[in-house]
N, C-alpha and C positions, 0 to 999 in steps of 0.2 A: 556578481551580477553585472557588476560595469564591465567587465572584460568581456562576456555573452555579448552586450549592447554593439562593444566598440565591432566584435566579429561579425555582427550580423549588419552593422553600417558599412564593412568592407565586403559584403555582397558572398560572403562564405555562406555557401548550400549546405554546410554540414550543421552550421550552427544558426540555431534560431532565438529569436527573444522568448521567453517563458512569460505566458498569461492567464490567468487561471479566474482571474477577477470578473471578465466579461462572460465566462462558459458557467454553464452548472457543472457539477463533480458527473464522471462517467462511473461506466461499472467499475472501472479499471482503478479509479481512485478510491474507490468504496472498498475494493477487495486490498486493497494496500492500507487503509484506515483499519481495516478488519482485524488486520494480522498481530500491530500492536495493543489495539483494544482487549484482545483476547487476552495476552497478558499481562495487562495491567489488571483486569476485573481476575484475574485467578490471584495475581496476591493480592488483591482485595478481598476475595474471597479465604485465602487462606488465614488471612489476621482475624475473620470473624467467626470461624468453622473450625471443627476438629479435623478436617483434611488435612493430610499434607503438603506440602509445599512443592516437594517432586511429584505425586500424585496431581498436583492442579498446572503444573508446567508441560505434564507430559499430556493433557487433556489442551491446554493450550497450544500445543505444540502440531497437536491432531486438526486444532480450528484453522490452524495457520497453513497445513501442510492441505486439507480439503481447499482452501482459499485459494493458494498457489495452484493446484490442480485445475479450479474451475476457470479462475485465468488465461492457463494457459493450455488445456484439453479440452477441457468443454466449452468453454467460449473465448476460443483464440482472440487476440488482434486481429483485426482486417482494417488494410488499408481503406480510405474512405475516399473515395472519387468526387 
C-alpha cells in the first residue's frame, strides 16, 4: 500500500489510493464477497451432510459462476459521472 500512496503523490492517473472505509460496500463488492462465501458454506456443509464434497463444489461453483454472470451481463459496470 505504500508504494499505491507514494504513485499516487506523484500525480500518476493510473494509480489511485484505495478507500473503502468512507463508502458503503457496492453491488460489485457483494458479488465478489458472494463467490467465496459460497464456498466456504458448502464445506461446511459437506462436514455436516451426507453430500459430497464434489457434489457441494460443483453447486458452489454454479453460485459463483451466476455471480460473475450478474456482474458483468446483467449488471455491468458503468462509469459514474
Amino acid at each position: 500500500m505504500r508504494w499505491l500512496r507514494m504513485a499516487a503523490n506523484n500525480s500518476d492517473p493510473r494509480l489511485t489510493e484505495l478507500r473503502t472505509a468512507d463508502r458503503p460496500l457496492t453491488r460489485y463488492d457483494a458479488l465478489l464477497l458472494v463467490i467465496p462465501a459460497a464456498f466456504v458454506l458448502a464445506l461446511a456443509v459437506a462436514q455436516v451432510s451426507r453430500f459430497g464434497v464434489s457434489t457441494l463444489m460443483a453447486a458452489a461453483s454454479l453460485v459463483g459462476a451466476v455471480a460473475v454472470a450478474d456482474g458483468l451481463f446483467v449488471n455491468p459496470p458503468r462509469r459514474s459521472e
